[in-house]
C-alpha positions in Angstrom: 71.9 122.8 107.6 75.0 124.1 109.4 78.2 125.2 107.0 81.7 124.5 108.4 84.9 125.5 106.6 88.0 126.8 107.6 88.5 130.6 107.9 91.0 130.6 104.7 88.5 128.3 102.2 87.4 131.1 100.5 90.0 132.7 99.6 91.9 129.9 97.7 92.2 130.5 94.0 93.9 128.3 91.7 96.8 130.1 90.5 97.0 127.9 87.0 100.3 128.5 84.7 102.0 129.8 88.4 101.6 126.6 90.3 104.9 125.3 91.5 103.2 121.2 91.5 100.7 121.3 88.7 98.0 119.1 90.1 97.8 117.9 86.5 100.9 115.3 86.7 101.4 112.6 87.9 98.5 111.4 89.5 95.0 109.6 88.7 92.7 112.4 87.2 89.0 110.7 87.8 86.6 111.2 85.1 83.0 111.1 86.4 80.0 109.9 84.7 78.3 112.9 84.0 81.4 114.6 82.4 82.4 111.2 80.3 78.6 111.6 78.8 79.3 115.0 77.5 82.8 114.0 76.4 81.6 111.4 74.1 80.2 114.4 71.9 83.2 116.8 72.4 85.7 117.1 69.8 89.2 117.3 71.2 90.6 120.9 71.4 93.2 122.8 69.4 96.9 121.9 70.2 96.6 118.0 71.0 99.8 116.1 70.5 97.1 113.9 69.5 94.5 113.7 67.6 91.2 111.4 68.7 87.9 111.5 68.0 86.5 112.8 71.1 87.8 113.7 74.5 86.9 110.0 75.9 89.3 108.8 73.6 91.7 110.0 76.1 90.5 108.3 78.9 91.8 105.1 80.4 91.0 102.5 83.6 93.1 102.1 86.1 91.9 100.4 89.5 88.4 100.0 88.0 88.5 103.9 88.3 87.9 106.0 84.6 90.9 108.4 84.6 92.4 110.7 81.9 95.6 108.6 80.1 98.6 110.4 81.6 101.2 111.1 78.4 104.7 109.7 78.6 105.6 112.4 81.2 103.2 111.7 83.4 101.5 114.6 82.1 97.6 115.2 81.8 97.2 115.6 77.8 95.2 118.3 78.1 98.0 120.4 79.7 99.7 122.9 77.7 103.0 124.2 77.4 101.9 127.5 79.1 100.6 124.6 82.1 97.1 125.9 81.1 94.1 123.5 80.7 92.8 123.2 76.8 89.6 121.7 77.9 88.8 125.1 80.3 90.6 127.3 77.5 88.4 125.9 74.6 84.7 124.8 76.4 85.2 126.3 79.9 85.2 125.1 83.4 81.6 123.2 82.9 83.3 120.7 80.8 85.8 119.8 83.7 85.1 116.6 85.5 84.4 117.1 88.6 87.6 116.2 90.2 89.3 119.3 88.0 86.4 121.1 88.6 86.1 121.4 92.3 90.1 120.0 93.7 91.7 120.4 95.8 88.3 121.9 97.3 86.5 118.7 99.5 83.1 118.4 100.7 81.7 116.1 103.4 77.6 116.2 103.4 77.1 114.8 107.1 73.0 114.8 108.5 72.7 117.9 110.2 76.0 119.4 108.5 78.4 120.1 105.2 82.1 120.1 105.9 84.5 122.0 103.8 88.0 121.7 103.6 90.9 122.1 101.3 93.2 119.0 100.5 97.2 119.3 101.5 98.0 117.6 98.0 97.9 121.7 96.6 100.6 124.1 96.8 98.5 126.7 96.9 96.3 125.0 100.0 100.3 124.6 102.0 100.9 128.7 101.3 97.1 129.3 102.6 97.7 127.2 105.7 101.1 129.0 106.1 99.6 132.6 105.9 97.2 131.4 108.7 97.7 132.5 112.4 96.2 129.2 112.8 93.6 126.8 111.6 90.5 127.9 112.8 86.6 126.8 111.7 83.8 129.2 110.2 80.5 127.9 110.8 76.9 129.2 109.7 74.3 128.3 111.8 71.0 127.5 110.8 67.8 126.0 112.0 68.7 122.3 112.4 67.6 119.4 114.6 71.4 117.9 115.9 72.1 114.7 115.7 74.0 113.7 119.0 75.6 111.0 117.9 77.5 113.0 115.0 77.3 116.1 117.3 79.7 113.5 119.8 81.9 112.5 117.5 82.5 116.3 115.7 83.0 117.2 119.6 85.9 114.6 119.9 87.5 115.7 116.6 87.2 119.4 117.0 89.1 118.0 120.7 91.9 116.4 119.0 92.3 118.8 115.8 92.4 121.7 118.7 95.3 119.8 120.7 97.6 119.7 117.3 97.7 123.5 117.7 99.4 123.0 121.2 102.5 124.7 122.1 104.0 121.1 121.8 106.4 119.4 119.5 104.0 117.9 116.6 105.1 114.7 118.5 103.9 115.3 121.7 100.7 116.7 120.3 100.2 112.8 118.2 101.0 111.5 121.7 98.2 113.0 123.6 95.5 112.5 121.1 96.1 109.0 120.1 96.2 108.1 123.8 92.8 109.6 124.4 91.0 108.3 121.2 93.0 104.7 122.1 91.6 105.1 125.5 87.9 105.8 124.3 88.1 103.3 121.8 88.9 100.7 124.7 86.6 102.2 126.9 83.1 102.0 124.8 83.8 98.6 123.4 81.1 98.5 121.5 78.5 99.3 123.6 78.1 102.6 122.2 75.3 105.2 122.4 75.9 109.6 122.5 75.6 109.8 126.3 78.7 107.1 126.2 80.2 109.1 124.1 80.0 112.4 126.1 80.9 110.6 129.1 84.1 109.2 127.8 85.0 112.2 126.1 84.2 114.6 129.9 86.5 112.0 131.4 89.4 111.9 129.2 89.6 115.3 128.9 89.0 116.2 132.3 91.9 119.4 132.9 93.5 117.3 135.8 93.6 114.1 133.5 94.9 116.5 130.3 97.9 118.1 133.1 98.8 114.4 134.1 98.9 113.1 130.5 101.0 116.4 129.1 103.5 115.7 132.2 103.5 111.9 131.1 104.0 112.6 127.4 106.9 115.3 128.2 108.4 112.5 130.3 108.2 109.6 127.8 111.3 108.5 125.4 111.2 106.4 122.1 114.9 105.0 121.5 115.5 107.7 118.4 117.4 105.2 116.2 114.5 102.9 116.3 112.0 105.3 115.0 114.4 106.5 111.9 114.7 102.4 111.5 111.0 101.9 111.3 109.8 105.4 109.6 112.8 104.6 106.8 110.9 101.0 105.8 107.6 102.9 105.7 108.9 105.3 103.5 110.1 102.7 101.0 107.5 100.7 101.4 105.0 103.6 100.4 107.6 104.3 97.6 107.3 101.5 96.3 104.4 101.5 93.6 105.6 105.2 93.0 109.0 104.4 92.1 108.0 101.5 89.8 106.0 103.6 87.7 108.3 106.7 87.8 106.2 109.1 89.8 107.5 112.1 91.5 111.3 111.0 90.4 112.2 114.6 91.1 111.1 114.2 94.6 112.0 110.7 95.6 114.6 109.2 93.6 117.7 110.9 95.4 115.7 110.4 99.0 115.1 107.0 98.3 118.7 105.2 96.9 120.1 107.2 100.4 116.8 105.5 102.5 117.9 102.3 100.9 121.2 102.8 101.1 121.0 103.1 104.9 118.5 99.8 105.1 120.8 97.4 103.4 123.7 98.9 106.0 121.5 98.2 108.9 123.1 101.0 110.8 122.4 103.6 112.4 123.8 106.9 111.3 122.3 109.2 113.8 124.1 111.2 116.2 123.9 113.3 119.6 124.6 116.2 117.3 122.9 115.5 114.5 119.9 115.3 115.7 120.3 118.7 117.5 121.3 120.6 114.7 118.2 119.5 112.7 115.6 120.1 115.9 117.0 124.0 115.6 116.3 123.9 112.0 113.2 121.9 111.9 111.7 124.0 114.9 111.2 127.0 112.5 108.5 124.8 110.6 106.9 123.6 114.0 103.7 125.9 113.8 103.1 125.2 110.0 103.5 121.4 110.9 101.0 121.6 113.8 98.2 123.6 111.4 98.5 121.1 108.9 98.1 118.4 111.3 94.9 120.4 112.0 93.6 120.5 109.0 94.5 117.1 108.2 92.6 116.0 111.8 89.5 117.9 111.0 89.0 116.5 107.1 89.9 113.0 107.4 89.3 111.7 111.3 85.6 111.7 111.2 83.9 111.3 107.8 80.2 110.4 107.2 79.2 107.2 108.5 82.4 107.1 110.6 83.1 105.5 114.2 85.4 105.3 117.3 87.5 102.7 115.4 87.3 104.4 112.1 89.1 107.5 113.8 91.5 105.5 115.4 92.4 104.1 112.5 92.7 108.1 110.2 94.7 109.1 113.6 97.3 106.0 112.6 97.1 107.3 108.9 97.4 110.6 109.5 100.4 109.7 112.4 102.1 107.5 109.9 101.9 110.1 106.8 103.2 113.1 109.6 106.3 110.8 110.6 107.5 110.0 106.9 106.8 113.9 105.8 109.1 114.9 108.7 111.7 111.5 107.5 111.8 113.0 104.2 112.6 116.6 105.3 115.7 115.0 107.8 116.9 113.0 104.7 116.9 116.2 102.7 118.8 117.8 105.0 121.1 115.3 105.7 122.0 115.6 101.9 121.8 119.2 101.2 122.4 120.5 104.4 119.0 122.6 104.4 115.8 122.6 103.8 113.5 125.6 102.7 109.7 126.5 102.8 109.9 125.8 99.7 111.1 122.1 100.5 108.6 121.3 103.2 106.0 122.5 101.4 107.2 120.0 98.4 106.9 117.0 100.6 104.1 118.0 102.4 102.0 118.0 99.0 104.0 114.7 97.6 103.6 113.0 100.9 99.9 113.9 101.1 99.5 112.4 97.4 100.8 109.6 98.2 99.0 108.4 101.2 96.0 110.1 99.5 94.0 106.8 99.8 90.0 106.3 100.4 89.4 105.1 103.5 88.8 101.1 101.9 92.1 101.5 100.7 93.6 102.3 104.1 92.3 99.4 105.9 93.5 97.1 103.3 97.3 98.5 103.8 96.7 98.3 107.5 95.6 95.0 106.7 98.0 94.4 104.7 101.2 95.8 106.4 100.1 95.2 110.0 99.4 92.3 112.4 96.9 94.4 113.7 94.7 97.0 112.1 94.4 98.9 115.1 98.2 100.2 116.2 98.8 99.5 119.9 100.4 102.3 121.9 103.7 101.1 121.7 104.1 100.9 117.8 102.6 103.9 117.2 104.6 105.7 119.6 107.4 104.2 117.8 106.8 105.7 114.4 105.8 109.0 115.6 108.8 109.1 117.7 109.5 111.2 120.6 111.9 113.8 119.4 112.9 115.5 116.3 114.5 112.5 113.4 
């Protein structure tokens, strides 16, 4: 079976007690069968705030999903005060459920394939990326009958993840690919086989069709004050569930009374110059912004069992996420006046957290949010904008 991972998977450590965004806080740590079986017979370690019984006595539901019970800091009990793991300190990494065992490492087991990748919701994956030249695939072959249908669809993504590494605005680059897989999607209607597939995909990406639809994109104009307007609601409106439960206060709280400040006043505060002097600081984050998108294209546009639809619809997520990452930075600088590696490699993870969702999940928020689950060209357009916000 063929291996795929990117060229820097390997080299990822975890750096532990140096992490700048323990994965450790302020999220749901899953606890897996196999690991809540052994923890019914595992007495809690040395150094508990608590003491239980065993380590399930630490565990809690939440979404029908067994996590670990966050403390009243949000905090993984387990964690020390050195930001060390007791569990791995006292037993040793086979006592880790697997979720602590393997993240922010992610495996895809396709037919004739295993993906590998490494999530954005890690520091230490964002400083990886960064280091990069750019995001580029090792594969080990072996011995294995294709299957064309996947092989299709793996051509199509490899296609659009390749494009987000364009000498374009990050912008232009979500432009060109969603037309194309918008255009395919349309195109098959259903009546889909691999030689369909290949068809469509030799058509659209035809180098006289790809010159036209570069000129086109280069060309086309979103009214700038509409796109902050609509990337501000999402924003909020992915903040919402956050801010109720006092998650990532540190990263949202000051970014969201300005978002909401600027809703209720239902104007515009965006200028000529404004948005100028952000493009020239912004533009120094351009090629980290178009490897993450990358990365983010190759692990989550096709998964197992995926279709033409079910990549439209990771291209929307994946869009939408992008825009309010970049909404967050131009807040950020609106109030500081700057922004840092440091800083867009804060909201980068945060963001990625947040819109972290299995793929059920992110139809029932399209379904939820959207008259449509599928985005038509204009609205998407919309929130990814045409310029720098």
């Amino acid at each position: 079976m063929k291996s795929v991972k990117p060229d820097y998977y390997n080299e990822f450590q975890c750096v532990a007690d140096r992490c700048t965004m323990t994965c450790c806080q302020e999220w749901k740590i899953a606890v897996d069968e196999a690991a809540y079986t052994k923890w019914k017979h595992v007495q809690p370690p040395e150094g508990m705030k608590t003491r239980r019984k065993n380590l399930c006595a630490f565990t809690t539901y939440k979404d029908q999903i067994c996590v670990i019970g966050l403390d009243g800091e949000h905090r993984c009990p387990f964690l020390n005060d050195q930001k060390l793991c007791r569990i791995v300190t006292a037993y040793g990494d086979e006592m880790l459920s697997e979720t602590c065992r393997i993240f922010p490492r992610e495996i895809h087991e396709y037919e004739s394939r295993t993906e590998y990748s490494l999530m954005s919701c890690c520091p230490e994956a964002i400083d990886l990326l960064q280091r990069a030249k750019a995001f580029t695939l090792h594969e080990e072959k072996t011995e294995t009958e294709e299957n064309k249908m996947e092989e299709a669809y793996f051509d199509i993504r490899d296609f659009f993840s390749g494009q987000m590494q364009k000498e374009r605005t990050p912008q232009q680059n979500l432009l060109i690919v969603y037309f194309i897989a918008l255009d395919m999607y349309h195109a098959i209607d259903g009546k889909i086989s691999a030689e369909s597939l290949i068809r469509t995909i030799k058509k659209d990406t035809d180098a006289h069709n790809m010159n036209e639809l570069e000129q086109a994109m280069q060309e086309f104009h979103v009214d700038t004050a509409e796109t902050f307007t609509e990337r501000n609601e999402l924003f909020l409106d992915l903040s919402v569930n956050y801010q109720k439960e006092g998650l990532y206060e540190k990263y949202l709280q000051e970014l969201l009374a300005y978002a909401l400040s600027l809703s209720e006043e239902r104007e515009c505060i965006l200028y000529d110059e404004e948005h100028k002097l952000f493009q020239e600081v912004y533009k120094e984050y351009e090629p980290l912004m178009r490897k993450f998108l990358a990365a983010e294209i190759y692990a989550g546009c096709y998964l197992p069992g995926g279709d033409l639809e079910s990549m439209v619809v990771q291209l929307q997520w994946i869009a939408m996420t992008y825009s309010v990452i970049e909404h967050c930075l131009f807040l950020y600088w609106k109030l500081h006046g700057r922004i840092t590696y440091e800083i867009v490699r804060d909201y980068l993870v945060i963001l990625s957290r947040m819109t972290g969702y299995e793929e059920e999940d992110i139809y029932e928020y399209l379904d939820n949010s959207f008259e449509n689950r599928i985005w038509d060209w204009g609205y998407y357009a919309l929130v990814v904008g045409t310029e720098n916000i």
